[in-house]
C-alpha positions in Angstrom: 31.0 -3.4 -40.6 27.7 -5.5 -40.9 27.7 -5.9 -37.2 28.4 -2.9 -36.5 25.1 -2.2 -39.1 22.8 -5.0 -37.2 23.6 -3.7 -33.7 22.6 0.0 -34.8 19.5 -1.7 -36.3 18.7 -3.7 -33.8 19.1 -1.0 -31.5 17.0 1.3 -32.9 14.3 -1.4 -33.1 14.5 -1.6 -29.2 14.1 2.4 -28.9 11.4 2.5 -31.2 9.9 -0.5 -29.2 10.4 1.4 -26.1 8.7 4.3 -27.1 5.9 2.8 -28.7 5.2 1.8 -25.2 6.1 4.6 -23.9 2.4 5.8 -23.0 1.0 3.0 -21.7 3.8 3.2 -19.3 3.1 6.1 -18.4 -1.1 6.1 -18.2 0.0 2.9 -15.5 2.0 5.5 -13.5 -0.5 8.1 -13.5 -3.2 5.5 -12.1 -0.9 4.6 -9.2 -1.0 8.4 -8.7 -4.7 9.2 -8.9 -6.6 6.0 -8.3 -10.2 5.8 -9.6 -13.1 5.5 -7.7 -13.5 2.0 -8.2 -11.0 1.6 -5.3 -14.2 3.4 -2.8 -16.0 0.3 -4.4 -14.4 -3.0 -3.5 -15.9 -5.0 -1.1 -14.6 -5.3 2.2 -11.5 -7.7 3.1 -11.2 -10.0 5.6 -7.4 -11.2 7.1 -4.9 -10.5 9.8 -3.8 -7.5 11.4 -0.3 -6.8 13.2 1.0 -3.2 14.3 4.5 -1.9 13.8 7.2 -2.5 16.0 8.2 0.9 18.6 11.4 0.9 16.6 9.9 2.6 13.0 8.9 5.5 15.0 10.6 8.6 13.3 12.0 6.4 10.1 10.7 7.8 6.5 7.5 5.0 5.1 7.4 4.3 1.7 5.1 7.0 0.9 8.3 9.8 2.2 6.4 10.2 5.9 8.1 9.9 9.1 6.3 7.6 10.7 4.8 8.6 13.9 3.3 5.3 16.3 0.9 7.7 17.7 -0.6 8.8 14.7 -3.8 7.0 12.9 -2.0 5.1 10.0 -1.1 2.0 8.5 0.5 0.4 5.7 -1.0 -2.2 3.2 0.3 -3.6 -0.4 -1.1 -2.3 -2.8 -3.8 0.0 -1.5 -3.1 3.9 -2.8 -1.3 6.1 -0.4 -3.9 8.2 1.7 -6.9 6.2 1.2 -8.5 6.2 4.2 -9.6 2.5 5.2 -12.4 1.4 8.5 -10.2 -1.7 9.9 -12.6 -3.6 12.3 -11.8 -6.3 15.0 -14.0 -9.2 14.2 -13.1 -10.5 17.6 -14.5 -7.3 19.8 -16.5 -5.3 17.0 -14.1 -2.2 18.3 -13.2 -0.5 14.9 -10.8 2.6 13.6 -9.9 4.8 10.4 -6.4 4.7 9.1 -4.6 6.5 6.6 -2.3 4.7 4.0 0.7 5.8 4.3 2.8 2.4 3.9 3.9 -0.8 2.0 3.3 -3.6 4.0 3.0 -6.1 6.0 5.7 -8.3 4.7 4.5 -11.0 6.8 2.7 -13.9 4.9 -0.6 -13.8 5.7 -1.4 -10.6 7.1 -3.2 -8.1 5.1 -2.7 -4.3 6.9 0.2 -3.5 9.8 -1.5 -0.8 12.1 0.0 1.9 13.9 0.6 1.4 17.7 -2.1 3.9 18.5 -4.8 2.7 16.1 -4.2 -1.0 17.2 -4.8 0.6 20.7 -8.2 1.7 19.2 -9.4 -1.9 18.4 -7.6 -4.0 21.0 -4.7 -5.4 18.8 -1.9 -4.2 21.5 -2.5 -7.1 23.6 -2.8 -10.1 20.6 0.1 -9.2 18.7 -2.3 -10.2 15.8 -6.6 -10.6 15.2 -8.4 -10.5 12.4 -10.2 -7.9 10.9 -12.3 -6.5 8.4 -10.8 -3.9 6.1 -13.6 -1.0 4.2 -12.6 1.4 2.5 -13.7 4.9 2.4 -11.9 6.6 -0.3 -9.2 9.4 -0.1 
């Protein structure tokens, strides 16, 4: 009988816990969903850049896309999906706009995986990987 009394307290400790913080939660959630402008603001990043493998073309991306290799678009970490981002070759100056529309690269080390036709755009198809500069420009 006292357990039974210490579990039902205990458990309604944990729900009131829970809901308590409930809104913060959910404030954190609605951030992800409508990112502030200070995202427009960063400054630019520096790192490597890969592409996708043929293979992905037509699977769903993490953002519910199919993913199409001919399209502008890439994926990145933690970047919000459709922010639009200028990746630049630091090796030729060449330079292209991509859409978020991924998680990725899960490669250490590598900060963006570019679609096969926007590493066409900057001359990535032949290196497998280059570095780049990352801007970005908002949604």
């Amino acid at each position: 009988m006292l357990r039974t009394k210490i579990k039902r307290r205990v458990t309604l400790m944990l729900a009131l816990g829970m809901l308590a913080g409930m809104p913060t939660t959910l404030l954190a959630k609605e951030k992800l969903k409508h990112p502030s402008s200070a995202v427009s603001k960063q400054k630019p990043m520096v790192g490597l850049a890969s592409f996708y493998a043929a293979k992905f073309h037509g699977r769903r991306t993490a953002s519910g896309e199919i993913f199409n290799t001919h399209a502008l678009t890439a994926a990145h970490l933690t970047l919000p999906f459709g922010t639009k981002v200028k990746v630049t070759n630091l090796r030729n100056g060449k330079s292209v706009i991509v859409r978020i529309n991924d998680r990725g690269p899960h490669v250490r080390g590598r900060i963006i995986d570019l679609s096969v036709a926007a590493a066409k755009k900057i001359g990535l198809n032949r290196a497998g990987t280059v570095r780049v500069k990352l801007e970005i420009l908002g949604k």
